[in-house]
C-alpha positions in Angstrom: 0.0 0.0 0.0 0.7 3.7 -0.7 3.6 5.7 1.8 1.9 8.1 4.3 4.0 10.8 5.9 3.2 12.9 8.6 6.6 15.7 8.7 7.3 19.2 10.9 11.4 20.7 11.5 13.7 17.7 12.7 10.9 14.9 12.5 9.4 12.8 10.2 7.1 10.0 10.4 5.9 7.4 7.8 3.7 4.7 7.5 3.0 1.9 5.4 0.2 -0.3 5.6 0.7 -3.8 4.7 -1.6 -6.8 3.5 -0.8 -9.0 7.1 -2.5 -6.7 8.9 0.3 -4.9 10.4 1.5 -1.0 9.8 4.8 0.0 9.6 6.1 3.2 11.0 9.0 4.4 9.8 10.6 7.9 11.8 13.6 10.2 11.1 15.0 12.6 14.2 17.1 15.0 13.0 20.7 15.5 15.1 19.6 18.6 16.2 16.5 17.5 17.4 17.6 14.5 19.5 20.5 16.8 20.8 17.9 19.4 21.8 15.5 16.3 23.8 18.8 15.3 25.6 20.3 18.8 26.4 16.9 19.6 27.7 16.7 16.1 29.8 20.3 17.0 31.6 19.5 20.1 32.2 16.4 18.4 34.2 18.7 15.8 35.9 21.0 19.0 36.8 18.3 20.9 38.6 17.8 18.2 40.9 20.9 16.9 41.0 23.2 17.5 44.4 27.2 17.3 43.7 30.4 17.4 46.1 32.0 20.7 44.9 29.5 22.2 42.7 26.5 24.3 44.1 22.9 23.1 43.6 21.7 23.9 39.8 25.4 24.6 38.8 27.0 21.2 38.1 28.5 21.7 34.8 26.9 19.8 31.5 30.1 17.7 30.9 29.8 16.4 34.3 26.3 15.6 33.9 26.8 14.3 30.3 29.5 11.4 32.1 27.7 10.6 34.7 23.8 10.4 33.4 24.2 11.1 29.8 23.2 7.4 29.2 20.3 7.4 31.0 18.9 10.4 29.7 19.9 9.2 26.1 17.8 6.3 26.6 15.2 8.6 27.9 14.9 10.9 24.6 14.7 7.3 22.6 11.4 5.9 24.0 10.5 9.5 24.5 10.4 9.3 20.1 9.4 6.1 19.9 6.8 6.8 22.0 5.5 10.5 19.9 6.1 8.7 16.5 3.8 5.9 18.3 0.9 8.3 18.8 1.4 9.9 15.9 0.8 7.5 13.3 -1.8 6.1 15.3 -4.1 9.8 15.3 -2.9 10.8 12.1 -3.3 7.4 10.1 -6.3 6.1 12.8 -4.5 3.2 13.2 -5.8 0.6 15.8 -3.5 -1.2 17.5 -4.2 -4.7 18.5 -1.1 -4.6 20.8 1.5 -2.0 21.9 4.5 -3.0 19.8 7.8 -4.5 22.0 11.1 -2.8 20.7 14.3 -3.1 22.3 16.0 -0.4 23.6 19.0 -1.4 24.0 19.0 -2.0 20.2 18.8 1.8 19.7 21.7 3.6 21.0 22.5 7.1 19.4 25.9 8.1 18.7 26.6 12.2 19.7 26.1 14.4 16.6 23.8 11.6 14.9 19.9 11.6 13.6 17.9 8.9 15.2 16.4 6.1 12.6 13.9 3.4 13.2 11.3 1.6 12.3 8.7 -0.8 13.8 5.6 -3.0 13.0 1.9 -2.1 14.5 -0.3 -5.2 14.3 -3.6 -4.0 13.7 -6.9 -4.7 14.8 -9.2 -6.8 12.1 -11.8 -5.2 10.9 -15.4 -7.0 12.5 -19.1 -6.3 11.3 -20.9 -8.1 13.7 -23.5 -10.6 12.4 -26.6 -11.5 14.9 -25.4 -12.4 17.8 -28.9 -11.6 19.7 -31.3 -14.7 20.2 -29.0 -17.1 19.5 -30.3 -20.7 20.4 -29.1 -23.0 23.0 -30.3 -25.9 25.4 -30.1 -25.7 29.2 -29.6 -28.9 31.3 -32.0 -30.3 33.9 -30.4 -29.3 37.7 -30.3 -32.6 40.0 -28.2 -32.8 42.7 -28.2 -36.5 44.4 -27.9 -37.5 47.9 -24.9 -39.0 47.1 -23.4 -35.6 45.8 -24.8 -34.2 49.4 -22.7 -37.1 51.3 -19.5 -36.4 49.3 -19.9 -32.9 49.5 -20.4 -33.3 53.3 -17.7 -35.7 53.5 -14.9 -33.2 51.6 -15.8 -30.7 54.2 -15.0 -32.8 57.1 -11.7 -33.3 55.3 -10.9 -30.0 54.2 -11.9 -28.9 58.3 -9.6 -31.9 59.7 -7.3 -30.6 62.2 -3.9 -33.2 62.9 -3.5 -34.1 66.5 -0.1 -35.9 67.1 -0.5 -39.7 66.9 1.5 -40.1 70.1 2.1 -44.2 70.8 -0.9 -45.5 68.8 1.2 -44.4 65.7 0.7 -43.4 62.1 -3.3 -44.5 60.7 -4.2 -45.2 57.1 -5.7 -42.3 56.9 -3.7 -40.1 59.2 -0.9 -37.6 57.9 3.0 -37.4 58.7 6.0 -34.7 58.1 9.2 -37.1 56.8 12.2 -37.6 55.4 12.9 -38.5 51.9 16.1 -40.6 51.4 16.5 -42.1 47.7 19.3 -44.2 46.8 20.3 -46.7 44.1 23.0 -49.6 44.4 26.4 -48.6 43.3 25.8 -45.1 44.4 27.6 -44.0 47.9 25.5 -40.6 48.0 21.8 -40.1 48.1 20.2 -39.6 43.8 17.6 -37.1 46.1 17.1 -35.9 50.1 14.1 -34.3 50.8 12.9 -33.1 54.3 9.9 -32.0 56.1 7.8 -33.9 53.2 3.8 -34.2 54.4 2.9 -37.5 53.4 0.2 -39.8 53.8 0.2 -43.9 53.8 -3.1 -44.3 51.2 -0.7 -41.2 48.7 2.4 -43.5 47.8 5.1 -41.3 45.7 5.8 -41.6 42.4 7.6 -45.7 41.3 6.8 -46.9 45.0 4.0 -49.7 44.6 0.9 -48.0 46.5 -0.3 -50.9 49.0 3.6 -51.5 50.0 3.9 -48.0 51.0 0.3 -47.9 52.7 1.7 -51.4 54.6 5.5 -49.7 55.6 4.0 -46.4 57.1 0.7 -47.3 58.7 1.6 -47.4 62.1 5.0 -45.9 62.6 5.7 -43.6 65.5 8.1 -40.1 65.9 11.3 -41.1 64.7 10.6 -44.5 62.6 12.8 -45.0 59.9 11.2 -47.4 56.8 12.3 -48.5 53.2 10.2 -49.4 50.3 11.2 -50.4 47.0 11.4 -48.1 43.9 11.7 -48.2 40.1 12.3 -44.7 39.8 9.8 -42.9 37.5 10.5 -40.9 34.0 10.2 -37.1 36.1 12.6 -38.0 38.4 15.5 -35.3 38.5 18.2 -38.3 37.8 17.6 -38.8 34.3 20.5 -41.5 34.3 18.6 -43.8 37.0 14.9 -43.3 35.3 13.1 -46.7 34.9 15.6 -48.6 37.1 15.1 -49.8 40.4 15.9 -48.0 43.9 15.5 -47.4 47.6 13.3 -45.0 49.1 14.0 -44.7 52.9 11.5 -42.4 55.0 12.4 -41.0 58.3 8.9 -40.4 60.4 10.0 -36.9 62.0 6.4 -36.5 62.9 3.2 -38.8 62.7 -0.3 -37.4 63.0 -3.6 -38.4 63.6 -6.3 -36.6 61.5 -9.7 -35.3 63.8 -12.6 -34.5 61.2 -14.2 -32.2 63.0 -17.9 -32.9 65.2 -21.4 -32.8 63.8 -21.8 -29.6 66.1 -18.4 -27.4 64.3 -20.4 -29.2 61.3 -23.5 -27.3 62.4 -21.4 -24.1 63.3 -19.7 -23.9 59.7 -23.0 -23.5 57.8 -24.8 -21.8 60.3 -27.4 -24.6 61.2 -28.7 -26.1 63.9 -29.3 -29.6 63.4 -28.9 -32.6 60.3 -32.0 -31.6 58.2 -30.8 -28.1 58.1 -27.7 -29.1 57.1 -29.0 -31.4 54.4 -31.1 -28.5 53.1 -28.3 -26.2 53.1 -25.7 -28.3 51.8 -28.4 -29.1 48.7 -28.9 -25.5 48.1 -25.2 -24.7 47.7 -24.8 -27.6 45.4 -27.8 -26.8 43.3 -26.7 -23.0 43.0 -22.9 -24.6 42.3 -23.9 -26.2 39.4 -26.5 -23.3 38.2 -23.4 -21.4 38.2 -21.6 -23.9 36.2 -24.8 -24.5 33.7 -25.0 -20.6 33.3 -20.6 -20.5 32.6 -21.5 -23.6 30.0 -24.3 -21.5 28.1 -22.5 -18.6 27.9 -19.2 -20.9 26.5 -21.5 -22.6 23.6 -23.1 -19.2 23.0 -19.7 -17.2 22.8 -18.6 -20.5 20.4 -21.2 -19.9 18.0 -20.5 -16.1 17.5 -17.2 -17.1 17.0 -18.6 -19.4 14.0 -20.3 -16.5 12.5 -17.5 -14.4 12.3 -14.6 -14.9 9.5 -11.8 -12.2 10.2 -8.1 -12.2 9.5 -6.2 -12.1 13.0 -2.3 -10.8 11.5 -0.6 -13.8 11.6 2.6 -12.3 13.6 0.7 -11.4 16.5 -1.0 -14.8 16.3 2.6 -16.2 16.5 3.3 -14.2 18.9 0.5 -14.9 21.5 0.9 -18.6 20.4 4.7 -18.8 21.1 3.8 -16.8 25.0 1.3 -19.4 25.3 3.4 -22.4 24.8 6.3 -20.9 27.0 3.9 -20.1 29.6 2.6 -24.2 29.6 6.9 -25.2 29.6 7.1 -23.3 32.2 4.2 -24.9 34.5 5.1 -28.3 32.9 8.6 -27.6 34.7 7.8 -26.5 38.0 5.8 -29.4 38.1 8.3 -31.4 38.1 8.6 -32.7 34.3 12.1 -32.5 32.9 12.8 -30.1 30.4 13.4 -32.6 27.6 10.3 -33.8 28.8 8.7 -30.6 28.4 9.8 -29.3 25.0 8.5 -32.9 23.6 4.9 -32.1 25.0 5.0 -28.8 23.9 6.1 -29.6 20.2 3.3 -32.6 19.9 1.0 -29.5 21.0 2.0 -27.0 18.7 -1.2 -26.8 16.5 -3.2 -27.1 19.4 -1.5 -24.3 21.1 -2.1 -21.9 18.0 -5.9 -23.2 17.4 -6.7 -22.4 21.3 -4.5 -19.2 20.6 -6.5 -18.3 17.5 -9.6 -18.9 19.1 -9.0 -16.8 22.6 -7.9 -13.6 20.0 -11.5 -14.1 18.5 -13.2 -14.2 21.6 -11.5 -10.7 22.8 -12.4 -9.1 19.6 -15.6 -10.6 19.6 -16.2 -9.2 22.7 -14.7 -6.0 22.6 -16.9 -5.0 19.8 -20.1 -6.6 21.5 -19.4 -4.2 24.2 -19.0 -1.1 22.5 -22.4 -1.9 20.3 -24.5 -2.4 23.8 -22.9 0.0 25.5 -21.5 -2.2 28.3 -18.6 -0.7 30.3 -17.1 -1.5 34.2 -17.9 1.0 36.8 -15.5 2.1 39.6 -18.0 0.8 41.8 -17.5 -2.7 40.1 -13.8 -2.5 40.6 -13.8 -1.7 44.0 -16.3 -4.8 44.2 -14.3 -7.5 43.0 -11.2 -5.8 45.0 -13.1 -6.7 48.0 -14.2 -10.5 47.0 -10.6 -11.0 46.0 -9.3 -9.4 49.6 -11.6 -11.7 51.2 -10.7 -15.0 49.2 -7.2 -14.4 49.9 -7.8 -12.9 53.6 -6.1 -9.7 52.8 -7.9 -5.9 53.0 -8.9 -4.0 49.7 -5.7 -1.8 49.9 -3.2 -4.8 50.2 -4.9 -6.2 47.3 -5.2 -2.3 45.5 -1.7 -2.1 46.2 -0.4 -5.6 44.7 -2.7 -4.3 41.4 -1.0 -1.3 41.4 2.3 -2.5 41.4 1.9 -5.3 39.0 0.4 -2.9 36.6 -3.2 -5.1 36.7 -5.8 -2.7 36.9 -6.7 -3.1 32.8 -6.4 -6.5 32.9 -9.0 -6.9 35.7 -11.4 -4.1 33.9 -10.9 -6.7 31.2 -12.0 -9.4 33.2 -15.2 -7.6 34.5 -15.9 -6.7 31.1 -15.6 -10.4 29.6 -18.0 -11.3 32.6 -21.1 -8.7 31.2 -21.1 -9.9 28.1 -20.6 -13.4 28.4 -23.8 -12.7 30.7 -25.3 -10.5 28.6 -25.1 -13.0 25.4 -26.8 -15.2 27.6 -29.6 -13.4 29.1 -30.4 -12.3 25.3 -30.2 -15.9 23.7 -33.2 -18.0 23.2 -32.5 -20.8 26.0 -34.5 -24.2 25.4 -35.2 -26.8 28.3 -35.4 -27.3 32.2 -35.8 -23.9 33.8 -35.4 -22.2 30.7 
């Protein structure tokens, strides 16, 4: 496509559109121009700036050139990179779909010489939204079971155990223990692994230890116990040389505990009842309004999945490559700290490559898609909102609202929670406008 240029005295901007939906902006800073930006920027630094044998204001400009004229050079860079930025995006009405990443450190400036660069914008697709009103879609029938009730009831009692030290009548099947992890191979003198202060329990075997042995060594053992079971040492264990071959596990009971579910009473306490039926009633209530929540999150998925279908738009394929290649480092790097090996890892990650980039292409659509649902019906996040789901995230994570501000704040969050809030209202909005079919439709 045709050059655009956008010029005034000592800068020039010009940009290119291409058919990949990106831009290209090209800019020019004349000598003078950049040696003007920093002159002005040291004599900023020297205002402020306090100096053993020069009086405030009055350090000279060749001291302040040796000391911060880096810094300030570096300054006057993203300070044109950030004006020839805006200015091909007013003058050109360019629409970014991301802010572009460009290396600094790439750009240093000699003294005396004009500044040159040039950089790619990816650009938003163009969307005309189809219908996405009244869109069709079947809700499931709401059951919960007595069964569900008992498990639910029972996961409670776990999750509000409290471990009591098993004193003389030692470690129980189901009871808990903090050990030592010794693993060891023949023909090696030192330990392949040493772990301590592990929290294990006998019916939980670690990985390559056969499950009913380990229940059968631990069960029973006291404060200070010291146990072996066999291994075969598993393919994510951090000796790749030992992997598949068989081993020695020896676990040191520092302590053993007994685990006390708590009584039907603290039961009763919890939900704020005062006897079983309550409870039962209660218990069904919170289930039933669980998996409402979860039916209402499955609509809203299937709905969002068919305006997806009836909209074709070309996503640049850089940026797609981009976000896909983020995505896939971000699922290495949980694969890792999970424990997988690296090789391990980068296998996975390769047999998932066009998965990554279809789940990548579809999650750009979605944004979009939602985005421009937004702006049609008007739907925007209030303060109020914000400062809502501050406080439910303060109290999931028993902080206050300005411990949780703060950590937003710092980490730069803020749009990406607006974001968030936004997805929510017209995920729920599609919903609430679609034509739902069946049970308590």
């Amino acid at each position: 496509m045709a050059d655009h240029a956008h010029t005034h005295e000592g800068f020039d901007v010009q940009v290119e559109r291409t058919d990949q939906g990106t831009a290209k902006v090209s800019f020019t800073v004349s000598a003078a121009e950049f040696e003007s930006n920093v002159a002005k920027g040291l004599q900023n630094v020297g205002r402020n700036t306090r100096m053993k044998g020069f009086r405030p204001g009055k350090v000279p400009a060749k001291v302040l050139e040796k000391q911060f004229g880096e810094q300030v050079r570096r300054e006057a860079v993203q300070h044109f990179l950030n004006h020839a930025y805006d200015d091909a995006c007013k003058q050109h009405d360019l629409k970014p779909a991301a802010h572009p990443r460009i290396n600094l450190d790439e750009l240093k400036v000699e003294a005396g010489a004009p500044l040159e660069h040039s950089f790619e914008i990816y650009l938003r697709p163009e969307i005309t939204l189809a219908e996405y009103k009244g869109l069709e879609v079947e809700r499931a029938k709401i059951e919960v079971s007595d069964e569900e009730i008992t498990a639910a009831l029972d996961d409670l009692r776990r999750q509000r155990s409290r471990p009591e030290p098993a004193g003389d009548d030692g470690l129980s099947a189901d009871g808990m223990a903090l050990c030592r992890l010794v693993f060891t191979t023949e023909g090696r003198d030192e330990p392949l692994l040493d772990r301590d202060n592990i929290r294990l329990s006998p019916q939980t075997a670690p990985g390559g230890i056969d499950a009913e042995a380990f229940e059968k060594a631990l069960t029973g053992t006291k404060d200070g116990d010291e146990v072996q079971v066999p291994v075969t040492f598993p393919d994510e264990f951090p000796e790749e040389s030992v992997r598949g071959q068989e081993g020695l596990c020896t676990i040191t009971v520092r302590q053993a505990f007994t685990v006390v579910p708590p009584t039907d009473e603290e039961i009763f306490q919890m939900m704020e009842v005062e006897n079983e039926e309550e409870m039962l009633k209660v218990a069904r209530e919170r289930i039933a309004e669980a998996k409402e929540n979860e039916e209402n999150s499955r609509i809203e998925t299937a709905l969002l999945d068919q305006v997806i279908e009836l909209h074709d738009f070309e996503i640049p394929p850089g940026y797609l490559a981009e976000q896909a290649e983020a995505k896939a480092a971000e699922m290495r790097q949980n694969l890792i700290q999970q424990g997988m090996p690296e090789e391990a890892a980068d296998a996975q990650i390769a047999e998932q490559k066009d998965e990554i980039r279809i789940s990548s292409e579809k999650a750009l659509r979605a944004v979009y898609l939602l985005e421009e649902i937004s702006k049609a019906e008007d739907l925007k996040v209030s303060k109020e909102e914000m400062t809502e789901e501050l406080g439910r995230i303060a109290q999931r994570n028993n902080a206050s609202v300005d411990e949780v501000g703060k950590y937003y704040h710092e980490n730069q969050m803020f749009s990406q929670l607006a974001l968030e809030l936004l997805e929510r209202k017209v995920r729920r909005f599609l919903r609430e406008s679609a034509d739902v079919r069946g049970p308590g439709a």
